[in-house]
Residue, then its C-alpha position, 0 to 999 in steps of 0.5 A: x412652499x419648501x415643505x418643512x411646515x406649511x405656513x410662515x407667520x413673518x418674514x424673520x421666522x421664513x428666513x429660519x426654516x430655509x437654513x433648517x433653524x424650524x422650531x420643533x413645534x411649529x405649525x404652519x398653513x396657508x399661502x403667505x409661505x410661497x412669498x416668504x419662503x421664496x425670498x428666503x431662498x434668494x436670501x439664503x443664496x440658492x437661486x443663481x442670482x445670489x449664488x456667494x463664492x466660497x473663500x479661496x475660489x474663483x467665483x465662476x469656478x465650474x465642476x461638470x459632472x454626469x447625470x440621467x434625467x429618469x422620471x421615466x417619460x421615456x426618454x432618460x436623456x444623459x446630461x451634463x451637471x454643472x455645479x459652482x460654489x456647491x450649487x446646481x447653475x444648470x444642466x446641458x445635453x451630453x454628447x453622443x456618437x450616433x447624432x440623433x441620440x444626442x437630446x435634451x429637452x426643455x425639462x431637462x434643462x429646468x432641473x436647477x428649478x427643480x432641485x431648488x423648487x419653492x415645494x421641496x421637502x428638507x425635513x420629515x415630518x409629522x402629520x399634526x392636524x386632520x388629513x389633508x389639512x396642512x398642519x406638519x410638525x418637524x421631526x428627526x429621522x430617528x423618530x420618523x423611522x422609530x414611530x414607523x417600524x414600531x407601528x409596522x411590527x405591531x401591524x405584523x403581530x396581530x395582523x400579519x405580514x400582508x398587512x402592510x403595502x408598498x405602491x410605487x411608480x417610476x418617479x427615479x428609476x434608477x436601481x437604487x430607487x425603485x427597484x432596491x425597495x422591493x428587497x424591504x417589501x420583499x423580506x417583510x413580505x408585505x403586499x405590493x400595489x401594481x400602478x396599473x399604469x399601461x398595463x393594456x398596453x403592455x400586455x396586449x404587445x408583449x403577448x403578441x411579439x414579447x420584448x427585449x432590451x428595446x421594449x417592444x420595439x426597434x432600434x430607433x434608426x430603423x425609422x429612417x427606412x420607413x416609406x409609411x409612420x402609423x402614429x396611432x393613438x399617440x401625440x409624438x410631438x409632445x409626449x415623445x418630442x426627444x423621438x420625434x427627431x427620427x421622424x422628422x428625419x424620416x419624413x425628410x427621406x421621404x416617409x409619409x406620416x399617417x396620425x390617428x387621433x380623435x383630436x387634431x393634435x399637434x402631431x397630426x399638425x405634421x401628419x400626411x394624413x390626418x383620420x379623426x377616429x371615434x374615441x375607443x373604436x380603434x380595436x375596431x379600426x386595425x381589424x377592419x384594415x385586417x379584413x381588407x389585407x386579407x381579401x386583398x391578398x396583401x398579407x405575407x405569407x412567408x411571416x404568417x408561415x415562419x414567422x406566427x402562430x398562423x399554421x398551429x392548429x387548435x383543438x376545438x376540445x380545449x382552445x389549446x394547441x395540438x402538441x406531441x403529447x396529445x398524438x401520443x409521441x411526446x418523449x420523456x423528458x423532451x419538450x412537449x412541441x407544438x405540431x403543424x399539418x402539411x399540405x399532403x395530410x403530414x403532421x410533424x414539427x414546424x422544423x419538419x413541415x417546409x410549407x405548412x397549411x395556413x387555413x382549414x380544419x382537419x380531424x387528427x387522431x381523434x382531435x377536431x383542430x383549426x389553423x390559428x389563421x383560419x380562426x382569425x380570419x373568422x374573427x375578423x370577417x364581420x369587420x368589413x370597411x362597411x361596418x367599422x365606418x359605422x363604429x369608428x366614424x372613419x368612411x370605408x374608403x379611408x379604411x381601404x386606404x390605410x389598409x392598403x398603405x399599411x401592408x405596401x410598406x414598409x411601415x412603422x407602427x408608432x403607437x401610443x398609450x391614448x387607446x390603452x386610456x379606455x377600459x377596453x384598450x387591450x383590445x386594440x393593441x391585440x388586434x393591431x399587432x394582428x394587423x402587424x404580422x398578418x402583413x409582415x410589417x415587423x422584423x426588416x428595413x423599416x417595418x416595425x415598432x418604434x416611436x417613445x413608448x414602443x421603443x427605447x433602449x432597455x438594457x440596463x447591464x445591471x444585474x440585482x435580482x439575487x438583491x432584491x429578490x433574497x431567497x430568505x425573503x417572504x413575497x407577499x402578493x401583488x395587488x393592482x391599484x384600480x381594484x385597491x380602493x374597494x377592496x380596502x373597504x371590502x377586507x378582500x381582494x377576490x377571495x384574498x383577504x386583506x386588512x391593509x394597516x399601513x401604506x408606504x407610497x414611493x416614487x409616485x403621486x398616487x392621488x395626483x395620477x390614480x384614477x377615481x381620487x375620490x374613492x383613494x381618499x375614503x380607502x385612506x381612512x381605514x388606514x392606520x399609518x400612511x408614509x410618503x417618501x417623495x422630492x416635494x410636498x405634492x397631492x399624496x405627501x399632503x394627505x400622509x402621516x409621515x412624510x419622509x423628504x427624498x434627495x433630488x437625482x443630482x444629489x446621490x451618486x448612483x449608475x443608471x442607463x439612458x434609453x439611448x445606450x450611455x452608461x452614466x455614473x450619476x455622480x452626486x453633483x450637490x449635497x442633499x437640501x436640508x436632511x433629504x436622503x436617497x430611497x436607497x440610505x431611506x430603504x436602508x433605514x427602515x430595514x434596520x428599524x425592522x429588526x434586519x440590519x444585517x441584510x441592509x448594510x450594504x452602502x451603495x459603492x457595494x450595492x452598484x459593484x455587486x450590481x454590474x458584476x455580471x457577463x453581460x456588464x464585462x462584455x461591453x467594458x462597464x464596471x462601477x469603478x470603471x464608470x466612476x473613472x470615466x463619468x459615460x460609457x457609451x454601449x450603442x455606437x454607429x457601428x452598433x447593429x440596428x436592432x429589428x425586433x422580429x427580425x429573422x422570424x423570431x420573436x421573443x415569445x413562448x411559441x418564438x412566434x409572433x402570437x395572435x392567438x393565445x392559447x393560455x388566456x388569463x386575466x391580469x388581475x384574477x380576482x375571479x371574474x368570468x370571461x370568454x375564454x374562447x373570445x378573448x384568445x382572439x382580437x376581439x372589440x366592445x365598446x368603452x363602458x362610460x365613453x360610448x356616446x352613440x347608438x349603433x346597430x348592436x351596441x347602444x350608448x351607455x347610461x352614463x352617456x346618456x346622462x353625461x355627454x362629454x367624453x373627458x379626456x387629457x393631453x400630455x404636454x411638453x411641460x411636464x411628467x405627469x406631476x413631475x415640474x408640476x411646480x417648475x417656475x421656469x416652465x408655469x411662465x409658458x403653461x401657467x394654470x390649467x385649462x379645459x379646452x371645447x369644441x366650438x359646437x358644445x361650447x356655443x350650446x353651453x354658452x361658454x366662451x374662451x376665458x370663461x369659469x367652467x365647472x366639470x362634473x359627474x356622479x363621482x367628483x367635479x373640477x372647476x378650471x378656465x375654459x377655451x374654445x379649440x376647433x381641433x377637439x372632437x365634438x362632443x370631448x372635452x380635452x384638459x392638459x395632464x399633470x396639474x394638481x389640486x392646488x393648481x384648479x380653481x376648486x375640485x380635481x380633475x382626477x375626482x372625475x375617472x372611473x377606476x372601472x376595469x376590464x375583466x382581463x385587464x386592470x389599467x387605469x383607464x383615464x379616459x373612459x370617462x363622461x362628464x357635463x359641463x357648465x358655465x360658472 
């Protein structure tokens, strides 16, 4: 539905609203708008059957400009726009020097469907029944920003600055989107709402390894060098298909492809070796493979000397590592250094000690200390292959396998967010990136990280923090989305009060893609005003009260960077649709309606100058007027050095080591909860809270297993971005409903049959969708494909059915830690 309003009572009146003749009090509701609106549209000439030649072209007349597909998948692929008569007809792959980065996918091809799509918004609107309901009347922009900031400075008045909260995610991540917003939140000092999208995964590899312009890993040829590809957790195929050429091509020089899922994708399809693992015991699994490597002696020493916190010695007093200060030869002024002991009882800077000692514990001035190493190899001791059998379901012999192929190498790490889906996910990436550098496989010819989430090129050479981050400006704190629900009704976050009065929602659909929609939809009603600023109607504008209608990728101008090194000046290739506006002319609005239009004057030819005026930009010849001339410039070439994260020892860290002991342990989200200080510094391993459907010695199932047990879990597809295409004709005729797919054992013991109407449910929610029968699922998971919303099930939602239940050190999303029943309708 194009979402001016929301149902069409005929035909004539459709025809109105698609050339922006809406009546002012219009309601419209229902189902008929999708028919009437959609023949609108080809009436109205904007679907490429019907496109009509302006007077004086040639009909076949063609503009082809440049633009980057950046709904954040990972992928940023540079593509050309070709637009006739002021019309997008289709979008093509931009050519690239170095062949493997030249890429397009099937999204990125359907853009013409997207900018055109039967739900986009044209106008903004105002909420004109209960929330949720569907009831909208038309507004101008003049009252949508008036009716907002009216509402926001009352808030601020009797409330405070904090009483208002921004929450985004990565729907455009060029800089004019995303990131400009934060120079409004920022000077209103309103609080800003963390996604919590990823975060286990994020934080437990940049607190080992740190990260650089190629995130947490390497330069993608790197693979090509590769004799052993770990894809861990992770559906290369189809969540990451624009990288998986590189393993293909990796494959065909040779390299063998391990895949470790619970569930025989399509990814372990291609797989050497394929070992179905029990869902959220993969911390378990790379501490095992530790354990064998380090009673083999297949670890690098040479890494674990130069390379890692291996031979710093922590003191037992503090957790703490033995620093000059703490021997009495700190300098004034000097940086207070880290020291390691020699084999001859020498105690110095690593600088000074050419061997250091990599296991035992010693008394020094006064101070009972052990080596970073030897406390791992303690950690890791009860994991033997024996033992992780009996958690992982994995037989022992396989686990010596892995580990033996793992340290031979050189290997490839190609992990993904699949672990990070259950509440104890950083747990695993902490003890995998142990596994990494205890065997030196990082940092050289082959060895490393790589694959679509650790991988892609993140240099942007834009620089914008003195913009959005002014030094007038007030920063309010920064809340995580998991934790937000109840602290809304609580009035408190930790000891934090909050009285949150407004939410604006940006670039993300937060009720289609937070976990626990049910408990996002009660905080909702002690919210006074809810804004939306999004491209099309969607699970998060339908419950709004203000809905602002934002312009398509192809029609601002805008710089953005693909991850695979083009600069590209993103030139508005079609006018906006109806009165859609980019979130930078959006932003730009409200901070004047707030009483600050001489900070938000800037218009975006000054906004991208200012922005790659720096060293950094010059250096590789990018300039805005420079980019607007030429349309691409190329920054990664086949002369361009490969980039080894790691490399030479050096790791973008506090220590430059690779750390698998953190010495400042803290939580993410400290809203005063203990921990283990002492348990979390090292990898360390529990049991998924929900999705633990098994009694072993030690750690008996969970009693929500015991009532529902079916772990839920989700796929990515090839069709969409979370919700993004969620609507794409194009793509709904190769995926057109959801569909929740079973083992053939817990179908057959629920007497369900492929076809057949399901209902999926527990304490929280339900979701009612078709069921199919898939030999490739674990026994006893049940696997939905992700992105859909609630239009699309039959009734419920199945993000009703999550659980926004956190670790204590890290607050993630954890979709999949979830266990449902199900039954046959």
């Amino acid at each position: 539905m194009l979402y001016f309003v929301e149902r069409v009572n005929n035909m004539v009146e459709s025809k109105n609203l698609c050339r922006g003749k809406i009546p002012r009090r219009t309601f419209l509701k229902g189902s008929a708008a999708m028919l009437a609106l959609g023949a609108a549209w080809l009436e109205g000439g904007f679907w490429l059957s019907k496109v009509t030649a302006d007077p004086g072209k040639t009909a076949n007349e063609e503009v082809i400009t440049y633009g980057v597909c950046r709904g954040d998948c990972l992928g940023h692929c540079p593509m050309r726009v070709h637009v006739r008569d002021g019309h997008l007809v289709k979008t093509s792959k931009l050519s690239h020097p170095i062949p493997e980065f030249e890429r397009i996918c099937q999204r990125g091809l359907t853009h013409v469907q997207r900018i055109y799509a039967p739900d986009r918004l044209l106008h903004p609107l105002r909420r004109a029944g209960k929330r949720g309901e569907g009831k909208w009347e038309q507004i101008t922009w003049e009252e949508a920003i008036a009716e907002i900031c009216t509402k926001w400075k009352s808030y601020q008045q009797e409330f405070g600055p904090e009483s208002i909260a921004f929450s985004d995610c990565a729907g455009n991540s060029a800089i004019d989107s995303r990131p400009y917003t934060k120079r409004l939140f920022n000077l209103m000092g309103s609080v800003r709402i963390d996604n919590s999208f990823d975060n286990s995964f994020f934080s437990g590899i940049i607190d080992s390894v740190g990260e650089s312009s190629w995130s947490v890993g390497d330069d993608e040829r790197n693979l090509l060098s590769a004799k052993y590809i770990f894809a861990w957790g992770s559906n290369l195929t189809e969540a990451g298909h624009v990288h998986y050429a590189f393993i293909n091509k990796a494959k065909d020089l040779g390299a063998k492809l391990i895949v470790i899922d619970p569930n025989y994708t399509i990814a372990a399809s291609k797989a050497d070796k394929f070992v179905p693992i029990r869902p959220g015991t993969d911390a378990v699994l790379a501490m095992s493979m530790l354990h064998v490597a380090i009673a083999e002696k297949l670890t690098d020493k040479e890494m674990l000397e130069r390379g890692t916190v291996a031979p710093f010695l922590v003191k037992e007093s503090d957790g703490m590592f033995l620093r000059l200060s703490d021997l009495g030869r700190a300098e004034k002024g000097a940086a207070d250094a880290i020291v390691v002991r020699g084999a001859d009882g020498q105690i110095g800077l690593p600088s000074e000690i050419a061997v250091p000692v990599l296991q035992g514990t010693f008394e020094v001035q006064g101070h009972r200390v052990t080596t970073a190493y030897d406390l791992l190899v303690e950690r890791v001791q009860e994991w033997t292959p024996e033992r992780a059998a009996e958690i992982c379901d994995i037989p022992a012999a396989t686990i010596r396998e892995l580990a033996r192929m793992y340290a031979k190498g050189p290997t490839t790490l190609c992990a993904g967010y699949g672990p990070d889906h259950y509440a104890n996910g950083q747990q695993f990436y902490y003890a995998v990136m142990a596994l990494v550098l205890a065997t030196g496989q990082i940092g050289r010819p082959g060895a490393g990280l790589n694959g679509h989430a650790m991988s892609s090129f993140l240099e942007n050479y834009a620089d914008i923090d003195d913009i959005v981050t002014p030094p007038d400006g007030k920063q309010g704190p920064v809340i995580n989305a998991p934790l937000v629900p109840e602290a809304i009704k609580a009035g408190k976050y930790g000891d934090m009060p909050l009285n949150i009065k407004s939410l604006y929602v940006y670039d993300q659909n937060l009720l289609g893609n937070q976990t626990h929609r049910t408990a996002w939809l009660e905080a909702l009603e002690h919210i006074d005003l809810f804004v939306v600023a999004d491209v099309t109607m969607n699970d998060t504008s339908r419950y709004a009260d203000i809905v602002l209608p934002v312009a398509h990728y192809f029609e601002t101008d805008t710089y953005d960077m693909s991850y695979s090194g083009v600069a590209v000046y993103n030139a508005k290739a079609v006018e906006p649709l109806g009165e859609a506006k980019g979130d930078f002319e959006i932003v730009n609005m409200l901070g004047c309606g707030m009483g600050m239009a001489d900070k938000f004057s800037l218009s975006r030819d000054e906004f991208f100058r200012k922005a790659l005026d720096n060293e950094k930009a010059r250096a590789v010849g990018l300039s805005w007027e420079k980019l607007k001339q030429e349309g691409y410039i190329y920054t990664l070439k086949p002369e361009t050095p490969i980039y080894m994260h790691g490399a030479k020892y050096e790791f973008p860290t506090d220590t430059k080591r690779g750390e698998f002991y953190r010495e400042n342990v803290a939580p993410v989200a400290d809203v005063g909860k203990a921990f283990d200080k002492k348990r979390e510094a090292l990898p360390c391993w529990n049991p998924p809270y929900e999705a633990w459907q098994v009694d072993v010695p030690g750690f008996p199932r969970s009693e929500a297993a015991a009532k529902y047990p079916l772990v839920f879990t989700s796929k990515r597809p090839k069709f969409r971005v979370h919700t993004q295409y969620s609507s794409n004709p194009w793509l709904l005729e190769l995926w057109k409903e959801p569909v929740v797919t079973f083992h053939p054992h817990d179908a057959e013991k629920r007497g369900i049959r492929t076809g057949d109407v399901v209902k999926i449910f527990n304490d929280r929610g339900y979701v009612v969708v078709k069921a199919a029968i898939n030999p490739a699922n674990r026994p006893g998971v049940l696997v939905i494909d992700h992105g859909w919303q609630k239009d699309d099930f039959i009734d419920g939602h199945y993000s009703d059915l999550s659980s926004n239940k956190s670790d204590v050190m890290v607050t993630n999303n954890a979709f999949f830690d979830c266990v449902v029943e199900a039954v046959k309708q």
